[in-house]
Chimera marker file (.cmm) of the C-alpha trace (Angstrom):
<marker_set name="trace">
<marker id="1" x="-25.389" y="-4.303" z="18.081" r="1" g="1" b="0" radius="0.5"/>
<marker id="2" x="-28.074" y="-1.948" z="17.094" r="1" g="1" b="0" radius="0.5"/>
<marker id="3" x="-29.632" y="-2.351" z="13.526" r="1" g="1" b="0" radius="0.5"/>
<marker id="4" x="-31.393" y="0.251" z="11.675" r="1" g="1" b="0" radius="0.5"/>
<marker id="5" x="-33.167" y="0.605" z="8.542" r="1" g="1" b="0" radius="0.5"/>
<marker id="6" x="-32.625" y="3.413" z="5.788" r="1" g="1" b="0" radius="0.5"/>
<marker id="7" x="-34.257" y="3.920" z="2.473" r="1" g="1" b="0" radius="0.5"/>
<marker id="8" x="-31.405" y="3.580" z="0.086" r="1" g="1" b="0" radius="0.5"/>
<marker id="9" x="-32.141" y="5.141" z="-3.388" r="1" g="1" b="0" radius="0.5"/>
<marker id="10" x="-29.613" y="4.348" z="-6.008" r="1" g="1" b="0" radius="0.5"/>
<marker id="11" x="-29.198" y="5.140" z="-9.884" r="1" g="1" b="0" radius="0.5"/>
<marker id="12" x="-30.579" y="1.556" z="-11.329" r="1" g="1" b="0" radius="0.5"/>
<marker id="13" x="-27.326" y="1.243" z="-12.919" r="1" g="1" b="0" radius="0.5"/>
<marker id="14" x="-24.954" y="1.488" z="-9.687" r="1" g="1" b="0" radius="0.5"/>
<marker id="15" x="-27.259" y="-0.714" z="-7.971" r="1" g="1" b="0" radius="0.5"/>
<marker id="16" x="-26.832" y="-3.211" z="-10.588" r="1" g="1" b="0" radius="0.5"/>
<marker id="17" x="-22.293" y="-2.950" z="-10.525" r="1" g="1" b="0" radius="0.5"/>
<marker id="18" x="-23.136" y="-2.673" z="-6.777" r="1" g="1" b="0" radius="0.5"/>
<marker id="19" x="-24.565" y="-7.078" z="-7.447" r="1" g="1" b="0" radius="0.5"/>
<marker id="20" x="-22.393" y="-7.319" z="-9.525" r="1" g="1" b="0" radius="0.5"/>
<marker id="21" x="-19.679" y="-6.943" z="-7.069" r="1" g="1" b="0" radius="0.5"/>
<marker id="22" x="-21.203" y="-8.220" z="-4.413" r="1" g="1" b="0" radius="0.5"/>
<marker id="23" x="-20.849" y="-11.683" z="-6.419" r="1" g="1" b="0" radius="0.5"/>
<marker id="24" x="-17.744" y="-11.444" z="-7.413" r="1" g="1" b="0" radius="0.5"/>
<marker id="25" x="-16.530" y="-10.713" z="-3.441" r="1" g="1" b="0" radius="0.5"/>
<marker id="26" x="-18.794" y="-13.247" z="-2.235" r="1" g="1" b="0" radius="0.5"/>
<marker id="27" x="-20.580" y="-10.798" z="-0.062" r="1" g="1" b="0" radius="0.5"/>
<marker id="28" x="-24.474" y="-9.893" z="0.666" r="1" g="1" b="0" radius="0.5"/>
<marker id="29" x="-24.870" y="-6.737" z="-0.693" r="1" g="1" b="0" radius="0.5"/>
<marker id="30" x="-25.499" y="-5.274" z="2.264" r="1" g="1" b="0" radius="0.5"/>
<marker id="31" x="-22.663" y="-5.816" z="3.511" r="1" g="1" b="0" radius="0.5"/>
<marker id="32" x="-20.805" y="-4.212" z="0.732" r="1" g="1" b="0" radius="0.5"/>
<marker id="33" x="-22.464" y="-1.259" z="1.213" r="1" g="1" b="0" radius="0.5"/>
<marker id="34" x="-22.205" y="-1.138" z="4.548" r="1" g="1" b="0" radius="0.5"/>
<marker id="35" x="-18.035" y="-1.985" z="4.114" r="1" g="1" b="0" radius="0.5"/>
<marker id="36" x="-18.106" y="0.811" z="1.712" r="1" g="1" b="0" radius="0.5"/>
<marker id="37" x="-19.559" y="3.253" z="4.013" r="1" g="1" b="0" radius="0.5"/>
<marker id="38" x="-17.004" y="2.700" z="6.384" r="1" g="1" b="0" radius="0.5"/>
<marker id="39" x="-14.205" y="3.183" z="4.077" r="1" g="1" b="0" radius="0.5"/>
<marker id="40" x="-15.649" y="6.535" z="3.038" r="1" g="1" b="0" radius="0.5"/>
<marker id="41" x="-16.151" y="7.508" z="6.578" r="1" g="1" b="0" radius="0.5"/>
<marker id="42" x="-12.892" y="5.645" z="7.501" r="1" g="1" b="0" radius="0.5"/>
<marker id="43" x="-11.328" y="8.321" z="4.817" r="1" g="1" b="0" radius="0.5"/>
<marker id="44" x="-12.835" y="11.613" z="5.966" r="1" g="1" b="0" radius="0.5"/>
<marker id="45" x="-12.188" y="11.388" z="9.302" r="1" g="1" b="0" radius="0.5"/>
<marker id="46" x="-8.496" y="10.363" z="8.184" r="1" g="1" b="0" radius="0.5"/>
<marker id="47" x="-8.236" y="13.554" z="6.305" r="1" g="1" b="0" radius="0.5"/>
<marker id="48" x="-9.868" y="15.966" z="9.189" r="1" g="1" b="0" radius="0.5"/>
<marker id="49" x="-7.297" y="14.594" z="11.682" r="1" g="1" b="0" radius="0.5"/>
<marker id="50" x="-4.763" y="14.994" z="9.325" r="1" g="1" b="0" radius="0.5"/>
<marker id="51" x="-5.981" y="18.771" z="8.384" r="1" g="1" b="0" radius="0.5"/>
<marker id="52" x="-6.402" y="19.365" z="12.142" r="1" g="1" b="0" radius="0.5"/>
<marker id="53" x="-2.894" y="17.790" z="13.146" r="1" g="1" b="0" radius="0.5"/>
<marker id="54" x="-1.016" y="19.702" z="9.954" r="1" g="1" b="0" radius="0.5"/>
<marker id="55" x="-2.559" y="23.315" z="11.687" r="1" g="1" b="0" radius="0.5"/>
<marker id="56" x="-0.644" y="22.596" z="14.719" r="1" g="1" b="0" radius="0.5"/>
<marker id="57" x="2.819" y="21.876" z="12.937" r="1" g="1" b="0" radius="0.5"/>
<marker id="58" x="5.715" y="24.318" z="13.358" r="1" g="1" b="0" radius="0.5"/>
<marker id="59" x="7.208" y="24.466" z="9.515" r="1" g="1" b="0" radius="0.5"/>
<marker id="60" x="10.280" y="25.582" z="11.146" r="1" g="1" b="0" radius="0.5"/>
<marker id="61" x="10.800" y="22.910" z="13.153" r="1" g="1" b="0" radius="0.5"/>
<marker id="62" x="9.777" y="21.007" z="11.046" r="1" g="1" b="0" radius="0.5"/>
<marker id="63" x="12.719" y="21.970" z="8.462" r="1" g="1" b="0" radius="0.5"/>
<marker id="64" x="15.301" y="22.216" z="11.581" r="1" g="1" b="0" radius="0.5"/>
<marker id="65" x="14.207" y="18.154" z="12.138" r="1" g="1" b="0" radius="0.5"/>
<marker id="66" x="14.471" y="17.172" z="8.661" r="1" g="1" b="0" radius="0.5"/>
<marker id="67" x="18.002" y="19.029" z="8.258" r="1" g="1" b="0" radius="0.5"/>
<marker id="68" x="19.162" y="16.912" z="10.738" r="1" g="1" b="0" radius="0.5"/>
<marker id="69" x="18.176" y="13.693" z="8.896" r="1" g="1" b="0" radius="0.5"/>
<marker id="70" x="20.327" y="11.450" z="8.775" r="1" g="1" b="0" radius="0.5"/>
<marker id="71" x="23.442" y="13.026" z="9.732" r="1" g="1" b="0" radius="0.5"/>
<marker id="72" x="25.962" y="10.681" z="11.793" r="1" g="1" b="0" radius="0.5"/>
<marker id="73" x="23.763" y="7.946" z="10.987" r="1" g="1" b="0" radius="0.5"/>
<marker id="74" x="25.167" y="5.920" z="7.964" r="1" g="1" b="0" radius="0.5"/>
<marker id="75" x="23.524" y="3.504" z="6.140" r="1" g="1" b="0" radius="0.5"/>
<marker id="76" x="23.188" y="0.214" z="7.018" r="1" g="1" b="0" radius="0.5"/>
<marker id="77" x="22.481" y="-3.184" z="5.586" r="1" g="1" b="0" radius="0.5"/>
<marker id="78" x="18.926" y="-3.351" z="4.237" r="1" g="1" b="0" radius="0.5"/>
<marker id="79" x="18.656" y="0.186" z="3.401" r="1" g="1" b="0" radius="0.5"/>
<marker id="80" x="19.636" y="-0.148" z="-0.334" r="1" g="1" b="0" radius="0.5"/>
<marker id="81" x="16.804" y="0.131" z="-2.950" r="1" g="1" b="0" radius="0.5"/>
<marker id="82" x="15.485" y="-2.804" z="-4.282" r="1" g="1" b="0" radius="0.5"/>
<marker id="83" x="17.402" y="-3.690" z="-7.601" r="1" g="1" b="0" radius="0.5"/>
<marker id="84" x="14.580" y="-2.885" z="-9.670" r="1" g="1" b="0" radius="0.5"/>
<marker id="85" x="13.926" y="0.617" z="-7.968" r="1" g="1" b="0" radius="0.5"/>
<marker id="86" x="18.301" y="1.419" z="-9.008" r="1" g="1" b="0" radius="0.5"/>
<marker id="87" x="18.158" y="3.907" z="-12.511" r="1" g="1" b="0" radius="0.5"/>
<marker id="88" x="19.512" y="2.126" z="-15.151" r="1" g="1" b="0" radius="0.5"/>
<marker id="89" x="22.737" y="3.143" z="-17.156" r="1" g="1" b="0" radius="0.5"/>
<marker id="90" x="22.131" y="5.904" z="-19.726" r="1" g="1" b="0" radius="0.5"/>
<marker id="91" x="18.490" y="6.127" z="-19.132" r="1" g="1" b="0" radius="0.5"/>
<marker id="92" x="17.119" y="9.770" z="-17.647" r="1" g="1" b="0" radius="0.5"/>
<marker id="93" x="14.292" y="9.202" z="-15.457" r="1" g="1" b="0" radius="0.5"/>
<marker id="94" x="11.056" y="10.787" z="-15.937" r="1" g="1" b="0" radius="0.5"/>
<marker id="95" x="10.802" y="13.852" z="-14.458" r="1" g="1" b="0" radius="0.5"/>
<marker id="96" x="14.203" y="14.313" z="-16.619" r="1" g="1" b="0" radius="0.5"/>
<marker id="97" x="12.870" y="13.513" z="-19.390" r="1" g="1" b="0" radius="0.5"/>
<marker id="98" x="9.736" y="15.955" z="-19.006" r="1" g="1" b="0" radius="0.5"/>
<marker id="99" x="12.070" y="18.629" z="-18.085" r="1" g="1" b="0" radius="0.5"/>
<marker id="100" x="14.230" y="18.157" z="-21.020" r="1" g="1" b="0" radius="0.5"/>
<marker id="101" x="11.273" y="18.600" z="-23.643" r="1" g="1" b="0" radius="0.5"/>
<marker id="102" x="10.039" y="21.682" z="-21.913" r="1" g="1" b="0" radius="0.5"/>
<marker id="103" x="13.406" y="22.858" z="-22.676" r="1" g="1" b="0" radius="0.5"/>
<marker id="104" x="13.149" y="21.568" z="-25.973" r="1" g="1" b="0" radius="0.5"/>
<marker id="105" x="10.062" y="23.648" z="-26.786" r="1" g="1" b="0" radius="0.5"/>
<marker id="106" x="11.461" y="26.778" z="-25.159" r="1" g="1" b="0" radius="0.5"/>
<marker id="107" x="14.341" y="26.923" z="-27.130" r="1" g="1" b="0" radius="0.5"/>
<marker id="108" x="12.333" y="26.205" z="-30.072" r="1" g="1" b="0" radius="0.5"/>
<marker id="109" x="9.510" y="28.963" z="-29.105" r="1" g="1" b="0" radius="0.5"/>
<marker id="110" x="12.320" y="31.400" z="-28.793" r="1" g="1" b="0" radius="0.5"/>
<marker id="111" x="14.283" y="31.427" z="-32.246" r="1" g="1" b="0" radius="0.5"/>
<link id1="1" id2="2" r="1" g="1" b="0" radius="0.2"/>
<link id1="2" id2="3" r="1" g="1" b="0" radius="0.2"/>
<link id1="3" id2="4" r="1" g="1" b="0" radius="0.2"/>
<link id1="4" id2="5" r="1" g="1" b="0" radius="0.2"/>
<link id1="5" id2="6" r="1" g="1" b="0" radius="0.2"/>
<link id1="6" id2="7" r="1" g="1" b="0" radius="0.2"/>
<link id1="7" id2="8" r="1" g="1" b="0" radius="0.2"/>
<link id1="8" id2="9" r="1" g="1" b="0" radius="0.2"/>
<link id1="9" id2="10" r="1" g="1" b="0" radius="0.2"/>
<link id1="10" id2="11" r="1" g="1" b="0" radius="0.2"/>
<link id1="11" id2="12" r="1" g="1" b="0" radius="0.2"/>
<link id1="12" id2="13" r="1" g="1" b="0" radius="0.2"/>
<link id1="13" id2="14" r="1" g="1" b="0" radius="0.2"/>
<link id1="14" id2="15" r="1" g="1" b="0" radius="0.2"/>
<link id1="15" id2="16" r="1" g="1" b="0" radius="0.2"/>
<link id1="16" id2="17" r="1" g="1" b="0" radius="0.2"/>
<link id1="17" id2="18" r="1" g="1" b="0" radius="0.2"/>
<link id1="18" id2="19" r="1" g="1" b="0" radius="0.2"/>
<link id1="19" id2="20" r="1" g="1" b="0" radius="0.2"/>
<link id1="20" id2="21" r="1" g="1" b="0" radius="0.2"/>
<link id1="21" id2="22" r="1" g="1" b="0" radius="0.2"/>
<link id1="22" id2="23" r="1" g="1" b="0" radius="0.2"/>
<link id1="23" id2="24" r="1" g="1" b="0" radius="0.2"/>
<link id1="24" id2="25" r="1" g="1" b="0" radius="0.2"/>
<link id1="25" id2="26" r="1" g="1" b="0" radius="0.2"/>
<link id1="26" id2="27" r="1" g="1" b="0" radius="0.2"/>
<link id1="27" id2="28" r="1" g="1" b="0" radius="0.2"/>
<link id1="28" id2="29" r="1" g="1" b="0" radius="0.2"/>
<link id1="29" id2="30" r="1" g="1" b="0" radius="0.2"/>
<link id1="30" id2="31" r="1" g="1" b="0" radius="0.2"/>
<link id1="31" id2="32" r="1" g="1" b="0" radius="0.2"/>
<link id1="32" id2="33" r="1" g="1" b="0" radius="0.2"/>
<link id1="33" id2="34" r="1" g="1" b="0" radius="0.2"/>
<link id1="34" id2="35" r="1" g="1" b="0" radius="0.2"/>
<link id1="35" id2="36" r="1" g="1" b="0" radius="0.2"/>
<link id1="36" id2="37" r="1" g="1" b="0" radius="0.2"/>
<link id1="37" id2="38" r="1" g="1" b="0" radius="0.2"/>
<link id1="38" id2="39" r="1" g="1" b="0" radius="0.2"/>
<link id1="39" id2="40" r="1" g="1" b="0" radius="0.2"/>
<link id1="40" id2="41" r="1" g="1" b="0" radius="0.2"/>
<link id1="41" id2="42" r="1" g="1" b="0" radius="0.2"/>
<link id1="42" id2="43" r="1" g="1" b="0" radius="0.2"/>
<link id1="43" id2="44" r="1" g="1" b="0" radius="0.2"/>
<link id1="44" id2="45" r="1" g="1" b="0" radius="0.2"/>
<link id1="45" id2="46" r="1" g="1" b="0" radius="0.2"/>
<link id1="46" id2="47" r="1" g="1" b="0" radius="0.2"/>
<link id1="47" id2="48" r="1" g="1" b="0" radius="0.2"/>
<link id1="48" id2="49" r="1" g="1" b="0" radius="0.2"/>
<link id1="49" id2="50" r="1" g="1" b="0" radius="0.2"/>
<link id1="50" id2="51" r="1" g="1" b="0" radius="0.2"/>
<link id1="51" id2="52" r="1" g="1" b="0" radius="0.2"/>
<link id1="52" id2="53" r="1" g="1" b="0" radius="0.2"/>
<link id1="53" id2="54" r="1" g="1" b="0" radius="0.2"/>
<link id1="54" id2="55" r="1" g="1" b="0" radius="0.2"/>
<link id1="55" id2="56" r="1" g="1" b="0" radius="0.2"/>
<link id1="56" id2="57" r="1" g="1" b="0" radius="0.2"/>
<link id1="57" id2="58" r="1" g="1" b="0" radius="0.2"/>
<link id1="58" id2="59" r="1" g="1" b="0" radius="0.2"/>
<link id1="59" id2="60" r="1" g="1" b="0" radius="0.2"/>
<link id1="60" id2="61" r="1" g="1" b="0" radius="0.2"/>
<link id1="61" id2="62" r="1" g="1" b="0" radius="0.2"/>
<link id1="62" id2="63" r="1" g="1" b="0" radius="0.2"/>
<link id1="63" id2="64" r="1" g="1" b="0" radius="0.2"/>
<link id1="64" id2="65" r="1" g="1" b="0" radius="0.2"/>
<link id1="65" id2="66" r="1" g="1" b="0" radius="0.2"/>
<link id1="66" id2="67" r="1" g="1" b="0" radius="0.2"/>
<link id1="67" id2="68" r="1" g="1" b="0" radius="0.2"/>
<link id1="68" id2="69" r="1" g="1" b="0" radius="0.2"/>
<link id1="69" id2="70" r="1" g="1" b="0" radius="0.2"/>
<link id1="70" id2="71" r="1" g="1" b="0" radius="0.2"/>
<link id1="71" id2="72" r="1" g="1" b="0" radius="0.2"/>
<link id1="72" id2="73" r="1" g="1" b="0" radius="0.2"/>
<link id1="73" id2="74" r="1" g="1" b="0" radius="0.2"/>
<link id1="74" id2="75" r="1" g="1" b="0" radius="0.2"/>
<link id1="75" id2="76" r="1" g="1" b="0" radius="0.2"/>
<link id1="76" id2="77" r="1" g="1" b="0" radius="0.2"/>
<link id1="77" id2="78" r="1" g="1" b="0" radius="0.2"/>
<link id1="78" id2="79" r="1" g="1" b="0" radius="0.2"/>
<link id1="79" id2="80" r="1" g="1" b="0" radius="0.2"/>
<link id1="80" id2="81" r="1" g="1" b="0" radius="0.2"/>
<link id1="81" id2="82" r="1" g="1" b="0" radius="0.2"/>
<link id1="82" id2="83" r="1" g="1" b="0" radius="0.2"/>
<link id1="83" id2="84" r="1" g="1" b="0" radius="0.2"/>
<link id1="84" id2="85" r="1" g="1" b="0" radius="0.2"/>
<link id1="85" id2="86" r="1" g="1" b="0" radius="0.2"/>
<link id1="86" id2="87" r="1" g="1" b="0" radius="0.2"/>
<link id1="87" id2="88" r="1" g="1" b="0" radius="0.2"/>
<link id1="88" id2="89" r="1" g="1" b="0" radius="0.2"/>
<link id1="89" id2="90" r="1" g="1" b="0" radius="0.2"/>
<link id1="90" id2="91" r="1" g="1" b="0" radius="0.2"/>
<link id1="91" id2="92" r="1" g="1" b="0" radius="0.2"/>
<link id1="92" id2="93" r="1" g="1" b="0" radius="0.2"/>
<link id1="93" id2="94" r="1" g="1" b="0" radius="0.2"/>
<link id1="94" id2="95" r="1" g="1" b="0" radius="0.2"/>
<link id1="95" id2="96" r="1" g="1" b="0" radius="0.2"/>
<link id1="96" id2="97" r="1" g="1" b="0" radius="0.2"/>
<link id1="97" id2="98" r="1" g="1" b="0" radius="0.2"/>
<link id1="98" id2="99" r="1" g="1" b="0" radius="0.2"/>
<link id1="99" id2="100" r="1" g="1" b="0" radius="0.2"/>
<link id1="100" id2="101" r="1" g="1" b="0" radius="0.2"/>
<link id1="101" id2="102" r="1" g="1" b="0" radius="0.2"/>
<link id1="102" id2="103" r="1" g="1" b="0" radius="0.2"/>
<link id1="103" id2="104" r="1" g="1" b="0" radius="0.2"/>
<link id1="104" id2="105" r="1" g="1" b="0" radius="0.2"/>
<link id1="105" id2="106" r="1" g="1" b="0" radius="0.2"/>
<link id1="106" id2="107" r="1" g="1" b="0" radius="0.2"/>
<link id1="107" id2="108" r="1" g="1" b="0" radius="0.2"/>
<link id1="108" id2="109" r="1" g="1" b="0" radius="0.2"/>
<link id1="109" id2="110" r="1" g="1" b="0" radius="0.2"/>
<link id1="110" id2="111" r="1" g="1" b="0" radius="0.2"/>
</marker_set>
């Protein structure tokens, strides 16, 4: 593998969180940085294919596919949400809740 050098200025204050977790992830900081790096590059290259792959969609089929979800295809063992995950008796869940406060203030703004 090919190593190069670079001239790295940082802020004196992220270089010193940059040690500081280094440390604590028992790394040299260059490898951190380097690691980190690769995430970031790891992430816009994730985002450009995605950007690139979402252009060549067809919304319509798209919709036509996810119509058909499902259908003829019961559930099966496994597929139940995890008990923790199932609403609770007599409690709305968020978004319900949000929703019913807007409404709240509505009515309120409008007598």
């Amino acid at each position: 593998m090919r190593r190069s050098n670079f001239a790295l200025r940082l802020q004196p204050s992220l270089l010193e969180e940059l040690r500081k977790a280094a440390e604590v992830e028992g790394v040299a900081l260059n490898q951190l940085i380097n690691v980190a790096v690769a995430e970031k590059v790891s992430a816009l290259r994730t985002e450009k294919y995605f950007r690139e792959r979402g252009r060549r969609g067809d919304r319509a089929e798209t919709l036509r596919i996810l119509e058909r979800a499902g259908q003829g295809n019961p559930p099966m063992e496994g597929d139940e949400l995890p008990l923790e995950w199932r609403k609770k008796p007599g409690r709305k869940a968020a978004n319900e809740r949000d929703s019913a406060k807007r409404g709240q203030k509505k009515r309120a703004a409008v007598k």
